[in-house]
N, C-alpha and C positions, 0 to 999 in steps of 0.2 A: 769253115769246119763242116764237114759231113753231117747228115744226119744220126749214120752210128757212133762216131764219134763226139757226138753231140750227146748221146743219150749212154753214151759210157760214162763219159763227166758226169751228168745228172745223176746218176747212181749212183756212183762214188764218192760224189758229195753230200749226197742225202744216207749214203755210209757212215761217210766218219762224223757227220751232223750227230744222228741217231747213236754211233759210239758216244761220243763226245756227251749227249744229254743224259745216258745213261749213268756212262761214270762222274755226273755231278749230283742226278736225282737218285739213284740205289741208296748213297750214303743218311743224305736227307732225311728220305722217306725210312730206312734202318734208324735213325738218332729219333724222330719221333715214336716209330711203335718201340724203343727200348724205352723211352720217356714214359712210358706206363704199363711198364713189366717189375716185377720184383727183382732182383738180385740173380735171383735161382733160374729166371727163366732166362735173364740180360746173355748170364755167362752159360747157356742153356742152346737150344736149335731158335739160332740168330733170326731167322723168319716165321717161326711160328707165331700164329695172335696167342695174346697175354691170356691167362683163366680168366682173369678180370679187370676193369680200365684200373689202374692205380693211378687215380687222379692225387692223390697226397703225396705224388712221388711231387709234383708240381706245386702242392704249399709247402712241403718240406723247402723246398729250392727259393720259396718267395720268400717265407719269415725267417726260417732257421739258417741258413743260408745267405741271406739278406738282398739274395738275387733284386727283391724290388726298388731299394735302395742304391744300387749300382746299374740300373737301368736307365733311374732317372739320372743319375750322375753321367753317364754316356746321352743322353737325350741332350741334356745340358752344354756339354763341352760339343758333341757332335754339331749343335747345332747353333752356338756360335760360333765355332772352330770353321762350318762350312759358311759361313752368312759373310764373315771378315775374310774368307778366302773369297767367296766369288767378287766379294766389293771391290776389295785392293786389285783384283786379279783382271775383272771385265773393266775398270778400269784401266789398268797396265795396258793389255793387250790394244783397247781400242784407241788411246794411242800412239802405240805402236804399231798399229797398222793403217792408219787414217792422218797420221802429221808426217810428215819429215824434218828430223833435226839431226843436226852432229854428234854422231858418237849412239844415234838409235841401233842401228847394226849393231853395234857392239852389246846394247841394253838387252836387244832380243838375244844375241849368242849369251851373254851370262846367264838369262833365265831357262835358256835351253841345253847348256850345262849342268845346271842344277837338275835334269833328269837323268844324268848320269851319277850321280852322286849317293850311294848305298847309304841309307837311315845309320846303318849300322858299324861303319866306321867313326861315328861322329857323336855315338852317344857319352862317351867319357868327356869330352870337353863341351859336350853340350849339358852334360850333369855341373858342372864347376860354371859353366856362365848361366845358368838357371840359379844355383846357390848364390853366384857374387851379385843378382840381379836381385835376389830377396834381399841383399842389404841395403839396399839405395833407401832414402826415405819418402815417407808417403806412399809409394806405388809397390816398393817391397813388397807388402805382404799380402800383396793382390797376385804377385805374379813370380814370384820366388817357387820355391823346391813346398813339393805338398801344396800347393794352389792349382784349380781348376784353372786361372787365367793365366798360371805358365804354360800350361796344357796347352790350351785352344792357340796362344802366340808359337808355340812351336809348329803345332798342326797348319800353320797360316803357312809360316815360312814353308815349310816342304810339302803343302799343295801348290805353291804358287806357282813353280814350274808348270807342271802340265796345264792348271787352267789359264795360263799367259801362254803358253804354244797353242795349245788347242784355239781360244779363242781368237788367236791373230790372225789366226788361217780364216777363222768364221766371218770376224767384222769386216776383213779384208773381201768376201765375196758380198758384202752390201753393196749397194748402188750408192752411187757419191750424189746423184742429182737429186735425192731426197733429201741432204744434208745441205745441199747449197741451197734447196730455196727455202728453209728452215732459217739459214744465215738470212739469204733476202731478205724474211718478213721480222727480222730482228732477232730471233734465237741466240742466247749467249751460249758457247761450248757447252759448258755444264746441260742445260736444257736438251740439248740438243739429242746430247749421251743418254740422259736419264727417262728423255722423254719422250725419244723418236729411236734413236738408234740402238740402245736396249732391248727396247719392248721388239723391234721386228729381230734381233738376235734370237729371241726367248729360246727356241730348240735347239742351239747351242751351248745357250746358257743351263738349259735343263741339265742336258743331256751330259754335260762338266758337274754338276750340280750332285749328281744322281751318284758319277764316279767317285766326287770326292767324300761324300755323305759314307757310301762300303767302304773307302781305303781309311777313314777316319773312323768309322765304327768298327772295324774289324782291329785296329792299330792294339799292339800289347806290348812290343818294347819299349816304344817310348812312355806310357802311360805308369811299366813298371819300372824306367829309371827316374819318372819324375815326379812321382808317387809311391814314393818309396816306403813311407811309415805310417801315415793318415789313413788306416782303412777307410773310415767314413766318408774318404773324399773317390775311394778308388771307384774306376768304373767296371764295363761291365765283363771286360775282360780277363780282367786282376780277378774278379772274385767267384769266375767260372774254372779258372785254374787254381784258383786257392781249395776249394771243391775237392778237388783231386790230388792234391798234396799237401794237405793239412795233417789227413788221416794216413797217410801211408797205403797198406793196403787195406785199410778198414774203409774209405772214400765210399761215400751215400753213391753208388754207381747210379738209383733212378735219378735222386737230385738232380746229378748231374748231367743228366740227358734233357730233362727238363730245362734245364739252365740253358743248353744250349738251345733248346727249340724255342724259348720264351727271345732270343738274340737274332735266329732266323727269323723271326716270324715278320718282326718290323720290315726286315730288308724284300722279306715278298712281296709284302704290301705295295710299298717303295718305286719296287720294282714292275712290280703288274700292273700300278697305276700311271704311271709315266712310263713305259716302256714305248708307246707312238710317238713320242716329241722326243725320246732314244734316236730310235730308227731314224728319224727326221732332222734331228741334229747331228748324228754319224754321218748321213749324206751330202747334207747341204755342206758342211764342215768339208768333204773330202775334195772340191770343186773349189778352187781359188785360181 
């Protein structure tokens, strides 16, 4: 490639990058400064700063609201929804990429199937076998309709896909000869997984960690077919829409910005803190 050709790509990539950032951070950075504007100013010149911070748009949204109480309930399910997804998953995957047996080919194309598979053809008979599952006894009423722990078992199944593709690709570019002298000096499987071949995954492991933690945090149809009537149980996105369709057009408009910047805010965090073991696991991952 040429050099002007070289430096035409760079431009135009560092174009549509700089598009591309803007139309994710405009909206952002707009849903906080409405987050403490009045009403008059929200539906008002959309970029002006507020007369003054209206910091009670954001306790309206924590007590009255109960934004706090569905925070934790997302904290909750989010994060054992992601903990049983990476176990079962970095599991699966490694081995699947590390044994050979009969009929593995076929284990891996099911789970890579299952990324074809839209959430949302599947919510009606996933509502009737969450309901016939609350009737079993004992475990019923752990994991039935309106239980946090039918949540998180649903969340498991339809993260499994991706972090069982993603990580096969990852375990698969290990080195084997770290795992056979592990065997030599007597390592049983289990050991091996948990305490050698994990640990040097980890930025694979994040970097699946990271993706399913936003598709689980962000998740609202299945939360609102499986949480159907327990407000007390709903999380955080049932009751940032409840916000805005309770009232009709009378909807607390600050509340509701605040609601939504109190749900960004973790994922920044999240995000700005591990985003080098991102990079590092997106790369290593793409080389098998």
């Amino acid at each position: 490639m040429s050099a002007a050709r070289a430096r035409l790509v760079a431009v135009l990539s560092h174009a549509v990058l700089l598009w591309w950032a803007a139309l994710v951070t405009v909206p952002i950075v707009w849903t906080f400064l409405a987050s403490v504007k009045s009403e008059r100013e929200i539906f008002g010149d959309a970029w002006s700063p507020p007369a003054s911070i209206r910091l009670d748009n954001w306790a309206r949204a924590w007590e009255q609201a109960h934004v706090g109480r569905y925070l934790f309930n997302s904290a909750v399910v989010v994060t054992c929804g992601t903990a049983g997804t990476m176990l079962f998953g970095a599991m699966a995957a490694y081995v699947l990429a590390r044994y050979r047996f009969r009929g593995g080919r076929i284990v891996h194309a099911l789970f890579v199937a299952g990324l074809a598979l839209p959430v949302y053809l599947v919510l009606t008979p996933l509502f009737f076998v969450v309901r016939n599952t609350g009737a079993l006894p004992l475990v019923g009423p752990f994991i039935g309709l309106n239980t946090h722990g039918g949540l998180v078992l649903v969340y498991i199944a339809f993260s499994l896909p991706f972090t069982v593709f993603f990580l096969t690709a990852f375990f698969g570019t290990l080195p084997e000869t770290v795992a056979e002298a592990a065997f030599v000096d007597g390592a049983s499987h289990t050991r091996v997984f948990f305490q050698i071949m994990l640990p040097m995954a980890r930025p694979g492991v994040v970097s699946v960690t990271v993706f399913n933690v936003l598709g689980q945090w962000n998740q609202y149809q299945l939360p609102l077919v499986l949480l159907p009537s327990d407000r007390d149980r709903w999380v955080l996105t049932q009751g940032i829409a409840d916000i805005s369709t309770t009232a009709g057009y009378d909807a607390d408009w600050g509340a509701l910005f605040a609601a939504l910047g109190m749900a960004i805010i973790p994922m920044i965090v999240v995000h700005a803190l591990l985003q080098g073991q991102i990079r590092r696991g997106l790369t290593a991952g793409a080389f098998r």
